[in-house]
C-alpha positions in Angstrom: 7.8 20.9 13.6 6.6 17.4 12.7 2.7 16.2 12.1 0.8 13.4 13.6 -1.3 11.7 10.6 -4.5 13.1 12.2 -3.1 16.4 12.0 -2.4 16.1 8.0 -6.0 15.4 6.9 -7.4 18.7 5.5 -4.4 20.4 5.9 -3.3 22.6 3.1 0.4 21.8 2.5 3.8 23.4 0.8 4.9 20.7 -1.7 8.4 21.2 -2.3 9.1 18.6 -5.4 13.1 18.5 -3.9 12.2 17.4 -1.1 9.4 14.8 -1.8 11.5 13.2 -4.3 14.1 12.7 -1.5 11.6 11.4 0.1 9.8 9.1 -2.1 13.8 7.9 -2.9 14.3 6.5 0.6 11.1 5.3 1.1 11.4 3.0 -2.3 14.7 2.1 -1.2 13.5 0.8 1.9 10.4 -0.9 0.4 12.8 -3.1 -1.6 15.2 -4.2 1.0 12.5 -5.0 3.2 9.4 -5.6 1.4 7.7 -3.3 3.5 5.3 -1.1 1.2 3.2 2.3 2.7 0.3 2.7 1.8 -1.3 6.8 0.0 -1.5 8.4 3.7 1.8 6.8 5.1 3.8 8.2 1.7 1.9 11.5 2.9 3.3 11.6 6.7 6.7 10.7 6.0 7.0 13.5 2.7 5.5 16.3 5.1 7.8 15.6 7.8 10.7 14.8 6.0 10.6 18.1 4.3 10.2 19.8 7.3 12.9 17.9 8.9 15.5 19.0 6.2 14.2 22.4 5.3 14.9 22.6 9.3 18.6 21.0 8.3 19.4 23.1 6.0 18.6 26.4 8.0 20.0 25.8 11.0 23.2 24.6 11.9 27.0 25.8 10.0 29.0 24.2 7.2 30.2 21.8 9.4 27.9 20.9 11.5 23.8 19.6 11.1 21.7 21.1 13.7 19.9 18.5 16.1 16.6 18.4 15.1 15.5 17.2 19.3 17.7 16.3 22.0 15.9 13.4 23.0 17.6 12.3 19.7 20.8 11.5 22.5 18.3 9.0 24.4 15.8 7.4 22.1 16.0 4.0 23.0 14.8 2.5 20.2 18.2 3.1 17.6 19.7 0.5 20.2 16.8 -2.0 19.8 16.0 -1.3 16.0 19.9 -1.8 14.7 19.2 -3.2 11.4 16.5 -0.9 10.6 18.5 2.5 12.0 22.2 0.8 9.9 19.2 0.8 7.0 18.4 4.0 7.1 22.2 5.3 7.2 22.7 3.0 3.7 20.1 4.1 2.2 20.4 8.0 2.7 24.6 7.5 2.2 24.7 7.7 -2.0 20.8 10.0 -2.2 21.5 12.7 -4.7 25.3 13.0 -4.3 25.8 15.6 -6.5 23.5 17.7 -4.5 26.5 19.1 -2.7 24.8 21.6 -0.4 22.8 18.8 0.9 25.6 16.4 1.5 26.4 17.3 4.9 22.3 16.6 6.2 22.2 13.5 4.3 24.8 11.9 5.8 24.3 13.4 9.7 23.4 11.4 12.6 20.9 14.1 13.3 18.9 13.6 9.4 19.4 9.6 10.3 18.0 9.8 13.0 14.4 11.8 11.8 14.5 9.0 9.0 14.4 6.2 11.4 12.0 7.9 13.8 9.5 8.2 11.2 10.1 5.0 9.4 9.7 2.8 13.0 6.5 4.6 13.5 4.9 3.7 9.9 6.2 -0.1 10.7 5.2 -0.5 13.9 2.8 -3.3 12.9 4.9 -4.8 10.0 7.6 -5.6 12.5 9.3 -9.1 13.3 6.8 -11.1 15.4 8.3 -13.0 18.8 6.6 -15.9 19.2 5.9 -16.5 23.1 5.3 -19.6 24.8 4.5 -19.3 28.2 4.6 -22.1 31.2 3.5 -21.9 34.8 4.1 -24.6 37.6 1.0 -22.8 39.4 -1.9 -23.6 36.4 -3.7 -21.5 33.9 -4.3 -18.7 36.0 -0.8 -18.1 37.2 0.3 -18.7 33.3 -2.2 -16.2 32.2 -0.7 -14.0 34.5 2.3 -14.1 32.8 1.2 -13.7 29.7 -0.6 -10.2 31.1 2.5 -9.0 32.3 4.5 -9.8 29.2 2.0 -8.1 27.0 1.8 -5.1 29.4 5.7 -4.7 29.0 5.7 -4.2 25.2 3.9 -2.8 22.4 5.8 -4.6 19.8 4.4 -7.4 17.7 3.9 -10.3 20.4 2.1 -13.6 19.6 1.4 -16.2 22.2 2.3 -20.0 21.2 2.3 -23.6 22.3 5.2 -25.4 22.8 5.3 -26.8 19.6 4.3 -24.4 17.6 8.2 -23.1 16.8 8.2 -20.0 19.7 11.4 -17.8 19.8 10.6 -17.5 23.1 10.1 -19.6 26.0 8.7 -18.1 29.1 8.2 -19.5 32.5 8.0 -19.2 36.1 10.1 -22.2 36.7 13.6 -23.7 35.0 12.3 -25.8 32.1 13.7 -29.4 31.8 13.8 -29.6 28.3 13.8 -33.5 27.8 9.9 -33.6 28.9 9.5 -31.5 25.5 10.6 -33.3 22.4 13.0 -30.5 19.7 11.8 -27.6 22.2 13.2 -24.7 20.1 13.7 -21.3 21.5 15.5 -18.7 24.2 14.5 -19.5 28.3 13.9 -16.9 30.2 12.2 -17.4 33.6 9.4 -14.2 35.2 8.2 -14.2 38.0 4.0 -13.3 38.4 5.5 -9.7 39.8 8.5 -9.2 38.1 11.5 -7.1 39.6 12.8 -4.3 37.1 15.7 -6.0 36.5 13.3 -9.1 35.2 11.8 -6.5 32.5 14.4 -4.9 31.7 16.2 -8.5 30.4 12.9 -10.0 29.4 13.4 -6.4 26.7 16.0 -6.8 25.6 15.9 -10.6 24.7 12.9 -9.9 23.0 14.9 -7.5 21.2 17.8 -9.3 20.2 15.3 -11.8 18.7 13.4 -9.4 16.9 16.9 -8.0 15.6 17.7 -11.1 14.4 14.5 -11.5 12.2 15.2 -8.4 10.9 18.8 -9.4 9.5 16.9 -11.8 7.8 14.6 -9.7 6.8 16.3 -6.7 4.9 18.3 -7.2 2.0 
């Protein structure tokens, strides 16, 4: 089982003081490599749920192996777009309470890794790496405004539209930018066209998060 935020106000909950310090280990750990810092209510979501997670871990499963706490775990998208932050998670969980022997085997599973990083990416979702757009049309405003629509229906990441010369990561257009008519134009090119293809998302994604995955590298400590 796992708890929305919502769900957790009012609700009368099993402390187990193992657990939570586990909890409240990573969660420190994490705040000083990143600088990242949760506030009474986040502390909250991620202690419940992490104690369910691994009183889940430690039922199920054998010696050897860690029970998966979903499937979807196999296809969550996200440990290939958050790297840093899911390589984090693994460091930081790696040395937790070694002497703990019984717990070894979940603390150092794929399958307790990846309940970590799920919860931790949902808590940061608005402290993450900004990408700093700018956006060019040929057509005008309207067709650049377009653009700018699409882009910010295609992600729900921290996204921040820019002028040219306001340092973007980012350069967006619907045309191939000749970059002597802008003077130390910084930034990746990508070209979208008003009603991109699939393929046109799907690479516009994943530039977007191979920025962002470089700002985290610089980032966490």
């Amino acid at each position: 089982p796992s708890y929305s935020e919502q769900k957790l106000n009012g609700m009368k909950i099993y402390r187990n003081q193992e657990y939570e310090n586990l909890g409240k280990a990573i969660l420190e750990n994490f705040t000083k490599r990143t600088g990242i810092s949760f506030n009474v209510n986040q502390e909250q979501f991620f202690l419940v749920n992490l104690s369910c997670q691994f009183s889940y871990f430690l039922s199920f499963g054998n010696s050897q192996n860690v029970a998966s706490f979903c499937e979807s775990e196999k296809y969550f998208s996200e440990v290939k777009t958050k790297r840093s932050v899911y390589q984090l998670v693994c460091d930081i969980t790696k040395d937790i309470f070694p002497d703990k022997s019984q717990w070894k085997k979940v603390l150092v599973s794929d399958s307790f890794h990846y309940g970590v990083f799920q919860m931790l990416s949902w808590l940061i979702k608005e402290d993450e790496p900004q990408v700093k757009v700018a956006v060019f049309s040929k057509h005008g405003d309207i067709h650049r405004d377009i653009l700018i629509y699409r882009l910010l229906g295609m992600t729900s990441r921290p996204t921040v539209i820019v002028e040219y010369d306001e340092q973007p990561d980012l350069l967006l257009s619907d045309y191939v930018l000749d970059r002597q008519w802008f003077e130390n134009l910084q930034g990746t090119s990508l070209i979208l066209s008003p009603n991109p293809l699939d393929e046109e998302r799907m690479r516009l994604i994943e530039v977007m998060s191979e920025i962002r995955e470089r700002k985290w590298k610089q980032i966490i400590k």
